[in-house]
Structure formats: structure tokens, C-alpha cells
N, C-alpha and C positions, 0 to 999 in steps of 0.2 A: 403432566406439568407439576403434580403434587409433589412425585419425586427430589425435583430440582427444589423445592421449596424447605426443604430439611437441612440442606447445604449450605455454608456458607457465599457469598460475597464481595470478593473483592474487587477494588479500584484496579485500572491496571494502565500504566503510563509507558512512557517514552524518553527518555532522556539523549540526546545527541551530542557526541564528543566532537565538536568540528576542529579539523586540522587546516591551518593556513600557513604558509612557506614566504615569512619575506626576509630579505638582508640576512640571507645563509642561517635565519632562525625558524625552528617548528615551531607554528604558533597556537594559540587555540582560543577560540570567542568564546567569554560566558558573561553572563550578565544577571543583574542584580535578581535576586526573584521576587516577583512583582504579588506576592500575598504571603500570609501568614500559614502556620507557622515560619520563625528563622525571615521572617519581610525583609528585603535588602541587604541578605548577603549573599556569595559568589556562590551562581549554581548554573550549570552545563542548561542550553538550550532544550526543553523540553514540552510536555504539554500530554494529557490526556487521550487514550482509546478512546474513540468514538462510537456508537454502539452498528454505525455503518461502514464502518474501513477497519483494515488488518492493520498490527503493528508498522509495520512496512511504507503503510499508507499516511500514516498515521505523521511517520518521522519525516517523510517527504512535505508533509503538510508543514511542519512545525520549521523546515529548513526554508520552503518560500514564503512562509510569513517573517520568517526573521531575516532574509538576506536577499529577498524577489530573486531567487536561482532555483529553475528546476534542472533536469536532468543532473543532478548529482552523483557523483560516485559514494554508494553507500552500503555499507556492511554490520551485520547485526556480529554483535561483539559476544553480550552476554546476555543473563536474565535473572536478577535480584531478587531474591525471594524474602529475603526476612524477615519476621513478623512483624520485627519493632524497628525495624529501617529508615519510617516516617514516625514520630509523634502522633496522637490522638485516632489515626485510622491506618489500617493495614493497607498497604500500597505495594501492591508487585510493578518492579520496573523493567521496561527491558530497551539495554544500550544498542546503542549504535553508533559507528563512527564516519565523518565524512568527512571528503577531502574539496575541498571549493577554494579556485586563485585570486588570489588576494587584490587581481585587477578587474574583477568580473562583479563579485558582490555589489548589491547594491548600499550604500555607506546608510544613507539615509531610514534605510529601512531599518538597521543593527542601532544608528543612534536613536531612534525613535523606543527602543525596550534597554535603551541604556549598557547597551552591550560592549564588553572593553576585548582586545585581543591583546591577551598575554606569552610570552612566552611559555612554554611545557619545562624550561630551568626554573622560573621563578614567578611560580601561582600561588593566590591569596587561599588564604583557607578559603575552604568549600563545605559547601551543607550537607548533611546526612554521608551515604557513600559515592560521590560524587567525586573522590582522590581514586578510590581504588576502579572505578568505572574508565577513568582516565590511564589508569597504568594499566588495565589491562585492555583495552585500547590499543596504545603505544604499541603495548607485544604485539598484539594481533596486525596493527600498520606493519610492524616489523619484520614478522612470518611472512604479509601479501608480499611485503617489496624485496622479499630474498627468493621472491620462486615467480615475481613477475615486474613489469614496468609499472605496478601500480601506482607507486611515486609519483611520476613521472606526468599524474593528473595534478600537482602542484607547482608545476612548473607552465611557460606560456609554449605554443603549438611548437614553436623553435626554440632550439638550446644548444648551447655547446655541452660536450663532456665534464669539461671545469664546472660547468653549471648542476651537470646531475651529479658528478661527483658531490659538490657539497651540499646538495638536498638530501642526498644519503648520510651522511655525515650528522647531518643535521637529523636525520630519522634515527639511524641508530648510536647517537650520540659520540661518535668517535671516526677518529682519521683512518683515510683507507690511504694505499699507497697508489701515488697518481699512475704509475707504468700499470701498473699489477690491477689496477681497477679499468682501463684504458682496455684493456689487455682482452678482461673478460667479457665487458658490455661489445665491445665490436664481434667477439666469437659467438654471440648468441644471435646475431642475423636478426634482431628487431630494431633497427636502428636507418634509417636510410640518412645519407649523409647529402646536402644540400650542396649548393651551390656559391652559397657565399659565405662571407664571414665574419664572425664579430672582432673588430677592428683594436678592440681595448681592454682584450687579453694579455696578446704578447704582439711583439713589433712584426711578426709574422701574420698575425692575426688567425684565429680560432675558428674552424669550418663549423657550423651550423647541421645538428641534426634534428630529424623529427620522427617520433615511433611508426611504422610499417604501419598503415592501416590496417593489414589485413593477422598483423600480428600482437594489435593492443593490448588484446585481453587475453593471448595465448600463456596457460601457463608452459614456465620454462622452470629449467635445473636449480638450485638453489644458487644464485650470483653474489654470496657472500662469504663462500664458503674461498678460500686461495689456499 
């Protein structure tokens, strides 16, 4: 044990990018940060390793105290090292990103730490590296939803095409063409197409699909690539 005592010390946290989808925008919760340094201004949900749970553990914790939702879909993004990253004490961070629908959350529990959902166009400055945590993020939602249906956790269990189409849109910031997108999500066989349909698309109305159970989490081909 004498060994380990020559060594440094550091803090070592968590910070979580959450991603929420409404009104064909990517959105993302953050909220004021509740202590000093920088007290009350915009910073990604986050919280302290605990000296009995993994990072992993850690960020799960921090996602059902701030929105009463577990099973989340969640992906470790990066891991911050900088010395001087934080003011006054050296703090290693490590991101993660989640995707949780915006009809699930619990409201109460986000307004209770004061937490605002923004759009990913037009966010407030942010504390420390909390910008660059966020954009590389973004990429990394961007790489999962070109090689699988991971998106498709931001959306509710039914959805037309129209609907994913502009959730992708809205992920990787640009219009795809409605045939040519249509085209490739029905050729990849993870999509089962329902039975009825949403009525106030077009006067035809829009059949309703839902991911394959047994294909949710299958990785597929790159589906952005035309």
C-alpha cells in the first residue's frame, strides 16, 4: 500500500450528454451547476465516481436522479484528461451520451435541479469543456445511427418513415431525399411495418412501423451512405 501512496490523486467524474428529439429538433438537457466554481452556469448533467460503482454506474445513477428513468440507452463517448480542465483541483472526466424520449421523462424531477432542454442549434455558453464533450458526442450519435437503428430510441415504439426520416435529419443536421431514404431503411429488414396508420401525413395516410425486436441492436451497413 506504501507504493500507491507516492502517487498522485485524482477526482474522477462523469458528465452526461443527454439527447432528447422533439418538434423534428435534437435537443439536450443541461442545467445550471449547483456549486462553485462557475455556480449557475450551463453544464451537461453530471456527478462524481463513487468509490463503490464503475463510471458506467456512476452515469446511470446521475441519469435517474435527474429524470426517474433507468434502463437508458447509453454510450461512453470520451475521457477528459487535462490537468487544468477544472479550476482549483485536477478532475478527470469521462463522457457519456444518452438518448431518453422526451414523453417518458420524469418533468418534475429535471425542474427540481433546474434543468432547461435546449436545442443542439442554439446552446448557452457552457462551463469548462462541456462544448467540445457535446460535439463529440453528436459525432459519435452520428457514426451509432449510420451503422444501426439507434436513433430510433428517440422516437415513441410506432413511427412512420416521415417521422424517422426527420429524426435523422435532425441527427445529422441535413435533408436526406424522401425516395432515396425510403429506399434504404425498408432494404435493411429491420423495420416491421404495422397495421395501421397515421392519418395526418397525407390523405392516403402513412403506415406505421416498429424496429424488429429481434433486430434492435443488430449492427447493420452504413444507411447514410446513397
Amino acid at each position: 500500500m506504501d507504493y500507491y501512496k507516492q502517487h498522485p490523486r485524482f477526482l474522477v467524474a462523469v458528465d452526461c450528454v443527454i439527447f432528447g428529439y422533439e418538434n423534428d429538433e435534437l435537443k439536450l438537457l443541461l442545467y445550471p451547476r449547483a456549486f462553485e466554481p462557475v455556480k449557475g452556469e450551463w453544464s451537461l448533467m453530471g456527478g462524481f465516481v463513487q468509490e463503490d460503482e464503475s463510471s458506467e454506474n456512476a452515469a446511470c445513477r446521475v441519469l435517474r436522479v435527474t429524470t426517474g428513468l433507468d434502463n437508458i440507452f447509453l454510450e461512453q463517448v470520451n475521457t477528459f484528461t487535462e490537468p487544468e480542465r477544472e479550476p482549483y483541483t485536477r478532475v478527470i472526466s469521462i463522457a457519456y451520451f444518452a438518448l431518453i424520449r422526451m414523453d417518458r421523462y420524469r418533468k418534475n424531477k429535471i425542474e427540481e435541479f433546474g434543468a432547461k432542454w435546449y436545442s443542439v442549434n442554439d446552446l448557452p455558453p457552457l462551463i469548462f469543456d462541456h462544448a467540445k464533450m457535446i460535439e463529440l458526442a453528436l459525432k459519435k450519435l452520428q457514426q451509432k445511427a449510420g451503422s444501426s437503428l439507434v436513433g430510433s430510441e428517440l422516437l415513441p415504439q410506432k413511427f412512420t418513415l416521415l417521422q424517422l426520416r426527420k429524426l435523422y435529419e435532425a441527427i445529422y443536421q441535413r435533408a436526406f431525399d424522401p425516395g432515396n431514404f425510403r429506399k434504404k431503411m425498408l432494404s435493411l429488414d429491420v423495420l416491421e411495418k404495422l397495421d395501421h396508420k397515421n392519418s395526418t401525413e397525407s390523405k392516403k395516410g402513412a403506415y406505421y412501423y416498429r424496429v424488429k425486436l429481434n433486430k434492435a441492436e443488430k449492427e447493420l451497413e452504413r444507411i447514410i451512405k446513397y
